[in-house]
C-alpha positions as CSV (number, residue, x, y, z in Angstrom):
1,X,8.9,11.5,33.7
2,X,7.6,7.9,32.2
3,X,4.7,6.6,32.6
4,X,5.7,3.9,34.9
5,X,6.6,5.9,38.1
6,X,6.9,4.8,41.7
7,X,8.6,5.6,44.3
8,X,10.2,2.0,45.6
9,X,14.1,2.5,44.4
10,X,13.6,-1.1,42.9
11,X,10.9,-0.5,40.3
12,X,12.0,2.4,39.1
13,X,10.9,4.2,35.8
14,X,13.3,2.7,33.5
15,X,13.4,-0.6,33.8
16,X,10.4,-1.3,31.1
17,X,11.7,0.8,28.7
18,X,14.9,0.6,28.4
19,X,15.2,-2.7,27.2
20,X,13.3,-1.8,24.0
21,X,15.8,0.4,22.5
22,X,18.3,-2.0,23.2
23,X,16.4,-4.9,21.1
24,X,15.4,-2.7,18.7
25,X,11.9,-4.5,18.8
26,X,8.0,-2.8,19.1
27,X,6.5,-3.9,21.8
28,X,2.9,-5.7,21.3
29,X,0.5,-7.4,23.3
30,X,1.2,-10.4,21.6
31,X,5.0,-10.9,21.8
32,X,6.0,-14.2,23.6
33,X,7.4,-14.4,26.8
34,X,6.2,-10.9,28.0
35,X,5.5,-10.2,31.6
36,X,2.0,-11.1,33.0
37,X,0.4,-10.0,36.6
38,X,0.0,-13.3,36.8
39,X,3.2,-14.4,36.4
40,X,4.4,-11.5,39.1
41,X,1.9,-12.7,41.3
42,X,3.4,-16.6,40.8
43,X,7.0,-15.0,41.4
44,X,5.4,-12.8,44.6
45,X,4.1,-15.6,46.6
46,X,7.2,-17.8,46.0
47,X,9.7,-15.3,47.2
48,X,6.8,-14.7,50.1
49,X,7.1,-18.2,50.8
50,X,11.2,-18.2,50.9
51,X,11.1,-15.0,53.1
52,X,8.6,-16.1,56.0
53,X,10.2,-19.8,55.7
54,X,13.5,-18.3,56.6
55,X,12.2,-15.8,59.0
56,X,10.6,-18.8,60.9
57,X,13.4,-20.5,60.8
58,X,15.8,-17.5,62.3
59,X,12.7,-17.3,64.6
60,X,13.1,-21.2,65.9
61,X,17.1,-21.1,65.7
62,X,17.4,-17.6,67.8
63,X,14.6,-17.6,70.3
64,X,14.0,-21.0,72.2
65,X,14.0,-19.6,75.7
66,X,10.8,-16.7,74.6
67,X,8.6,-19.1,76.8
68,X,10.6,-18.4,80.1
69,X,10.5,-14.7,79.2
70,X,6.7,-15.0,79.3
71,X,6.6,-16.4,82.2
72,X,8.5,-13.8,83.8
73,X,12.0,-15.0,84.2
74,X,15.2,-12.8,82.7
75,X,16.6,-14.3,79.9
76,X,19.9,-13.2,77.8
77,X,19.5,-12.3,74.2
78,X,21.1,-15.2,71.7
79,X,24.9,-14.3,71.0
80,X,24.3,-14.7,67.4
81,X,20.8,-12.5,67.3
82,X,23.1,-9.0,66.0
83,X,25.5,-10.8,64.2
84,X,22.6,-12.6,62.0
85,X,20.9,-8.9,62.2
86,X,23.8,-7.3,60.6
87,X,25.2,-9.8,58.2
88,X,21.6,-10.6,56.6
89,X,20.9,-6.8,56.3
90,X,24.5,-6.3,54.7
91,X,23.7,-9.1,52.4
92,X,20.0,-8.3,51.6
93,X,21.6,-4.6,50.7
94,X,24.2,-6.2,48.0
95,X,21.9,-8.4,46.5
96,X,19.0,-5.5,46.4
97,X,21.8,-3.4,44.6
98,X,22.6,-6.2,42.2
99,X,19.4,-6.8,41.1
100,X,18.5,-3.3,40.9
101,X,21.1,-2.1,38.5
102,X,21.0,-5.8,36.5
103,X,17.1,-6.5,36.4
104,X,17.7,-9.7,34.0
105,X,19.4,-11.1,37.5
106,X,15.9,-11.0,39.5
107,X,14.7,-14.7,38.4
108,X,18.4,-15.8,40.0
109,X,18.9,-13.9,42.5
110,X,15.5,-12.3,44.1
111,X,14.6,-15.8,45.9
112,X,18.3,-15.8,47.5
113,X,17.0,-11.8,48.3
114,X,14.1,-13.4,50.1
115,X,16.0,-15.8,52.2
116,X,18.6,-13.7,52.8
117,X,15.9,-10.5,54.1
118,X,13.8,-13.6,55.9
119,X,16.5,-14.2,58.4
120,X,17.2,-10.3,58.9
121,X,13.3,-10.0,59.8
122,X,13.5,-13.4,61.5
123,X,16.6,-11.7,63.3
124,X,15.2,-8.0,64.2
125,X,11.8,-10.1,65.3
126,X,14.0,-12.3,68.1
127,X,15.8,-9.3,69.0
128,X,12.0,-7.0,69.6
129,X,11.1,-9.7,71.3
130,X,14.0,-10.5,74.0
131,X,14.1,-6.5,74.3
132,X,10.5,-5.5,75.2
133,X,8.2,-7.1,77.5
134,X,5.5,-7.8,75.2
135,X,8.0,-8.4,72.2
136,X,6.8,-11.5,71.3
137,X,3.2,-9.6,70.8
138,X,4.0,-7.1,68.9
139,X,5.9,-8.9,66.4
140,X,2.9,-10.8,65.9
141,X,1.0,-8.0,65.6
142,X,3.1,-6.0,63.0
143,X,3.1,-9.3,61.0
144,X,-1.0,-9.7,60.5
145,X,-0.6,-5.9,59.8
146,X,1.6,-6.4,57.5
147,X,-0.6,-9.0,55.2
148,X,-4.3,-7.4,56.3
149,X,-2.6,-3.9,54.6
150,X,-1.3,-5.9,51.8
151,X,-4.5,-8.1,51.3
152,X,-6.8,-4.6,51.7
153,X,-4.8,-2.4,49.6
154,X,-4.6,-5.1,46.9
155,X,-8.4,-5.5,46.9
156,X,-9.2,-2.2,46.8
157,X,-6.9,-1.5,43.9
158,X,-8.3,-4.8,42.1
159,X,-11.9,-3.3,42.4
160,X,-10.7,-0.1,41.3
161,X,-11.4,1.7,44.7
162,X,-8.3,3.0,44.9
163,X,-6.3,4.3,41.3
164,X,-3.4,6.3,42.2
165,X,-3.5,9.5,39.8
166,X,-0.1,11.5,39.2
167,X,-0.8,14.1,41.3
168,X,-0.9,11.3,43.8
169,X,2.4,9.9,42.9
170,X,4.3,13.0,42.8
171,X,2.8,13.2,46.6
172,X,4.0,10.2,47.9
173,X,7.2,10.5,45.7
174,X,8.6,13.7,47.1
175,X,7.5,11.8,50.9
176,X,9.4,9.1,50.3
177,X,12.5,11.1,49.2
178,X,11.8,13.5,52.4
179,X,11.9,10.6,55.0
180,X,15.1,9.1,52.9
181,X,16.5,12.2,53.3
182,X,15.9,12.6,56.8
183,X,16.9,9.3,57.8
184,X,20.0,9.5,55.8
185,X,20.3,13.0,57.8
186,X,20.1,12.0,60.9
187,X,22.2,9.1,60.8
188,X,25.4,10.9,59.6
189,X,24.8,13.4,62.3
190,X,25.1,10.3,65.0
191,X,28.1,9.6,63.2
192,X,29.6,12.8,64.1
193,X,27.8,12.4,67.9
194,X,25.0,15.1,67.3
195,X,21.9,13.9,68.1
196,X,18.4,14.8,66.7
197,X,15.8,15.3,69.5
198,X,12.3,14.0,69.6
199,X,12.4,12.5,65.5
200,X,12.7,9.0,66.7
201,X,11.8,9.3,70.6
202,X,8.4,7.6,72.1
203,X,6.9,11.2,72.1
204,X,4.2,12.3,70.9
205,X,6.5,14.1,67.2
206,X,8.2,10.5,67.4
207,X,5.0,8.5,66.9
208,X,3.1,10.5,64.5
209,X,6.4,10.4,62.5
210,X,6.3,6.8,62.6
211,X,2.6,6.2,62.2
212,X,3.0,8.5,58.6
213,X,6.1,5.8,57.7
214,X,3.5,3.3,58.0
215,X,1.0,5.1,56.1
216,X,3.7,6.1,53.1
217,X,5.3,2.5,53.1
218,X,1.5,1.4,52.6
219,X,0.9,4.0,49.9
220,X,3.9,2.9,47.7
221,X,2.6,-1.1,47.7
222,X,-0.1,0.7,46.4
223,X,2.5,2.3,43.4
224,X,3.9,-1.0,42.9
225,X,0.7,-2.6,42.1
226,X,0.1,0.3,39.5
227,X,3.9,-0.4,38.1
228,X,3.6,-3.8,37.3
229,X,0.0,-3.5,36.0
230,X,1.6,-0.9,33.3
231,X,4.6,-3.2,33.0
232,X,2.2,-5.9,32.2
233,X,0.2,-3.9,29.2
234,X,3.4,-2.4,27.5
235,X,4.6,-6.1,27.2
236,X,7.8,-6.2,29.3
237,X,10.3,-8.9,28.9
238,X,9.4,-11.8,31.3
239,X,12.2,-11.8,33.6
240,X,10.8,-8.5,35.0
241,X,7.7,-10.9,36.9
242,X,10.3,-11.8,38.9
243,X,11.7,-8.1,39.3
244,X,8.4,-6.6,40.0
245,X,8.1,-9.6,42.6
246,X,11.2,-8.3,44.2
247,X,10.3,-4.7,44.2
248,X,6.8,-5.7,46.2
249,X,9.0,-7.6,48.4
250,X,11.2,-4.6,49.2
251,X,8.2,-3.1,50.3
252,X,6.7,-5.1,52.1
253,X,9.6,-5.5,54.2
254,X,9.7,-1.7,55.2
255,X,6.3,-1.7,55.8
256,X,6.6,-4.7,58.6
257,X,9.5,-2.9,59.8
258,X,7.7,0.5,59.9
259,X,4.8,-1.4,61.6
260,X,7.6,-3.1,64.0
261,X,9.0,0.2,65.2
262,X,5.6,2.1,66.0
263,X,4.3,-0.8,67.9
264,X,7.5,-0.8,69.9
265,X,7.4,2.8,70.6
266,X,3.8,2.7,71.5
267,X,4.8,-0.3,73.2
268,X,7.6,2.0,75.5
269,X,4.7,4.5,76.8
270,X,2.7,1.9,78.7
């Protein structure tokens, strides 16, 4: 296994080596136009930017009756909320495949990625919040989770507090593929009308499952830090700030998610 291994299906171990056989070339710390952290950090907070700025707007174009709700009146959900929840997730799946299997398509296509995943989170926030009493709350809530885990993790890996080792990354590795696998499991079960008890109910198996999704989705931001750190020193081609960018992204996504569903169960127990 390379060097360069994380468990986010975007970064994944190939991507900064591969292109060196192709070119023929050695890499070296001097080459021009080689991917920076800096530069990944530029590319993060302008597809950042794209995603919350279209979440907001999805936000303002889907929920303008949330202040009747908190005042106590019943409100119907916005006829468009699942159809903007399942077209943005369909199209945020394309595009992720896209630039996943054509990296050299990330500086084009990652900020259309980020608008196109802000108005699925802008979308599956305005549904959360016309389905639960204290919606509006906890997707608040999930969202300063969100950016206090990203801005702690990120500091503590800066300072050097937290260096993931490879018995580490194997760890969270083989978790990741365990909950992919279960997910995937359980959803082609539904298909065929069996369904699996007490994995995604409010119970007490439900939650702790949930809380260790938030927990793994925070330890693989940790991983992606690492990954474009060692993309950085080997001297990748610059086009891969912008596809380190959109791995991050792709995390930090299913990380607000993950924090969106355990507040909502915990939410289902008052």
């Amino acid at each position: 296994m390379s060097m360069f291994r994380t468990n986010n299906p975007a970064l994944r171990p190939d991507v900064f080596t591969g292109w060196r056989e192709t070119a023929g070339m050695e890499l070296t710390a001097a080459r021009p136009k080689t991917m920076t952290i800096q530069g990944t950090v530029n590319a993060t907070f302008i597809l950042l930017g794209i995603c919350t700025a279209c979440a907001v707007a999805t936000w303002s174009w889907l929920a303008p009756a949330l202040d009747a709700i908190s005042s106590g009146e019943k409100v119907a959900m916005p006829a468009m909320a699942y159809p903007a929840l399942i077209g943005a997730s369909l199209g945020g799946l394309v595009l992720a495949l896209i630039i996943g299997f054509v990296p050299k398509t990330a500086p084009y296509l990652s900020p259309v990625y980020s608008a196109v995943q802000g108005g699925f989170v802008g979308a599956i926030s305005v549904v959360t919040a016309y389905t639960f009493p204290t919606g509006p709350t906890i997707v608040l809530q999930a969202g300063l989770l969100t950016f206090g885990i990203l801005a702690g993790l990120l500091t503590a890996y800066c300072t050097r507090l937290i260096k993931p080792s490879e018995n580490f990354k194997l760890g969270v590795a083989a978790a990741t593929l365990g909950v992919a696998i279960l997910f995937l499991g359980t959803f082609a079960l539904r298909l065929f009308g069996v369904q699996v008890p007490y994995i995604f109910d409010n119970g007490p198996l439900g939650i702790a499952i949930a809380g260790f999704i938030v927990l793994l989705a925070s330890a693989n931001l940790v991983l992606d830090f690492d990954f474009i750190e060692e993309g950085a020193k080997a001297g990748a081609p610059k086009y891969m700030e912008w596809y380190g960018a959109f791995g991050l992204m792709a995390t930090l996504i299913w990380l607000y998610l993950s924090l969106l569903r355990l507040l909502k169960m915990l939410a289902s127990r008052e």
